[in-house]
N, C-alpha and C positions, 0 to 999 in steps of 0.2 A: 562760365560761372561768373556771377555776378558778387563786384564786392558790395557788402549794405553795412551801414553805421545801423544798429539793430537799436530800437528803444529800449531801457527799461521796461516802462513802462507807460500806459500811456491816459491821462486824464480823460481827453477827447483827442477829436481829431487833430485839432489847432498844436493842443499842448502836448508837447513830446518832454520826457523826463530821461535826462544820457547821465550815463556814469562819468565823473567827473572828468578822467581822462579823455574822452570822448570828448567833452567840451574842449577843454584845450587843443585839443586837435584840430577841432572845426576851427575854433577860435585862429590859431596857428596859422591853418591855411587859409582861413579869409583876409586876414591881415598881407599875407606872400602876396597874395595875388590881389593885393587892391581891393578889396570886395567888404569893406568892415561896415558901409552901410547896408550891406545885403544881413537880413533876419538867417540865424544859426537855421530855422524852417524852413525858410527859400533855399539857402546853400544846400543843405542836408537834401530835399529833394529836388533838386537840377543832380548831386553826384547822384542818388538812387536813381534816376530817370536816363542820365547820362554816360555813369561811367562804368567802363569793361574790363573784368580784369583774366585773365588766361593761367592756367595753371598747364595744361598741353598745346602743344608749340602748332601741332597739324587743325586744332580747332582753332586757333586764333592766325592761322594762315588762311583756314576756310572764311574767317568773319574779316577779315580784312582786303577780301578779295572781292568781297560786295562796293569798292569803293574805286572812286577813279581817279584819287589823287588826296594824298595822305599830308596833314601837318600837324606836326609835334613837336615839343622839345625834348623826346627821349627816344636817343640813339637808336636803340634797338627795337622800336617801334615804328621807326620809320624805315629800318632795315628791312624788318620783315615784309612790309611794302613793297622796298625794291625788290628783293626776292620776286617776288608776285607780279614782275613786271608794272607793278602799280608807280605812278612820278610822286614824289614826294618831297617837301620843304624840311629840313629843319630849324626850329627855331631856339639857336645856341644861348644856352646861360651860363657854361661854363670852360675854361681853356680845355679841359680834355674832352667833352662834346664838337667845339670849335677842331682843334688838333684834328679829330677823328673824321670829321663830315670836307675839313685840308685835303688828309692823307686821300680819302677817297673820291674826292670831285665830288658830292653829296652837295647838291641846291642846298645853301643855307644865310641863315640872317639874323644879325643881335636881335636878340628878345627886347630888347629896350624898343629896339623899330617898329615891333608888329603893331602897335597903333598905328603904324601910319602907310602900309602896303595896301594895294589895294589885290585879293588873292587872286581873282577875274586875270588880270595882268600881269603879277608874276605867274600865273602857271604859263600862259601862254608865251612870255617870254624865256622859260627852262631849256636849258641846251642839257641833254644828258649823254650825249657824248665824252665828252670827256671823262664821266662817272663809267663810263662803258671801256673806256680805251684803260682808266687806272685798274678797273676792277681785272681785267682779263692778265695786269702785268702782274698786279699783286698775287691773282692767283695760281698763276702760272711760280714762281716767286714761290710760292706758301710750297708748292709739289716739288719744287726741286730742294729745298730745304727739308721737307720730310723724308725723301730719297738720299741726300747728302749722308744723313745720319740715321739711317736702315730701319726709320720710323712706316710702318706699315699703315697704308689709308687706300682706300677706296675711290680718293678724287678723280676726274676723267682727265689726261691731259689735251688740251688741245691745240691749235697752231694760233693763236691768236695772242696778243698782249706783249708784244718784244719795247723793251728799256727806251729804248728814243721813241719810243709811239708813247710812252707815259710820260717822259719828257717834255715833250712838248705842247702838252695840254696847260 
C-alpha cells in the first residue's frame, strides 16, 4: 500500500491546495533533509512516485526482495533486507540506530558522510561476516534465554554462533 499526501483539492494540474497541516509537514521535511529549494509540487511528487509504505510484513518482504542491495537510515528496513539475504548499508542518525547496527555487525555510516561515499564501492567493499558470526551468537543467545525462563518459541536451535566466534569479530 502506498502512503499519498492526498490534495484537497485541486485548481489544475500545476496547483495542488493541502490542508494546512500537510503543509507543515512537507514544509518540516524539506527543510530535515536540505531540500527547501525544492517546490512543496516537486517534493510531494518524488514522495508519491517514490515512497513505500507496508502495513504486512510478508508483502513488504516479497517487495523488498526485488532488490540487491538495500540503503536506509531506518533499522528495521534494512533488517528486513538482511532477512532476505539481501547486503545492506545503514545510514545512522541516531546513537540507538548506531548502538544497534554495533550490537550486530550491520554495514554502517554517519549520515553526515553519505554525500561523500561513493555506493559502487562500499558495496563492493562490505564484509558481512561478521554480521553472520554476531547474528548466529545473538541468536543462539535469544534461545537459551527463553529456555532459561520456560518462555515457549518456536526458534530452531542450531550449532553455529559460540561467544568467542562473536568475540572476535
Amino acid at each position: 500500500m502506498n502512503i499519498q499526501i492526498i490534495p484537497v483539492c485541486s485548481q489544475s494540474d500545476e496547483e495542488l491546495l493541502y490542508f494546512p497541516y500537510e503543509m507543515v509537514l512537507i514544509q518540516s521535511l524539506k527543510q530535515k533533509y536540505g531540500l527547501s529549494e525544492v517546490s512543496e509540487e516537486d517534493f510531494v511528487r518524488f514522495v508519491k512516485t517514490r515512497m513505500v509504505a507496508f502495513f504486512d510484513v510478508k508483502e513488504w518482504m516479497n517487495y523488498i526482495r526485488s532488490f540487491d542491495f538495500v540503503v536506509g537510515t531506518r533499522f528495521h528496513g534494512c533488517l528486513i533486507a538482511l532477512l532476505n539475504r539481501i547486503p545492506c548499508i545503514v545510514f545512522v542518525h541516531d546513537s540507538r540506530t548506531r548502538e544497534m547496527c554495533e550490537l550486530l555487525n550491520i554495514p554502517h555510516i554517519r549520515v553526515e558522510k553519505v554525500r561523500e561515499i561513493n555506493l559502487g564501492t562500499l558495496y563492493e567493499s562490505m564484509d558481512l561476516n561478521a554480521l553472520e558470526v554476531a547474528y548466529s551468537y545473538l541468536y543462539q543467545n535469544y534461545i537459551d534465554f527463553l529456555e532459561e525462563n520456560g518462555i515457549e518459541h518456536c526458534l530452531l536451535r542450531t550449532d553455529k554462533g559460540s561467544k568467542n566466534d562473536a568475540l572476535q569479530t
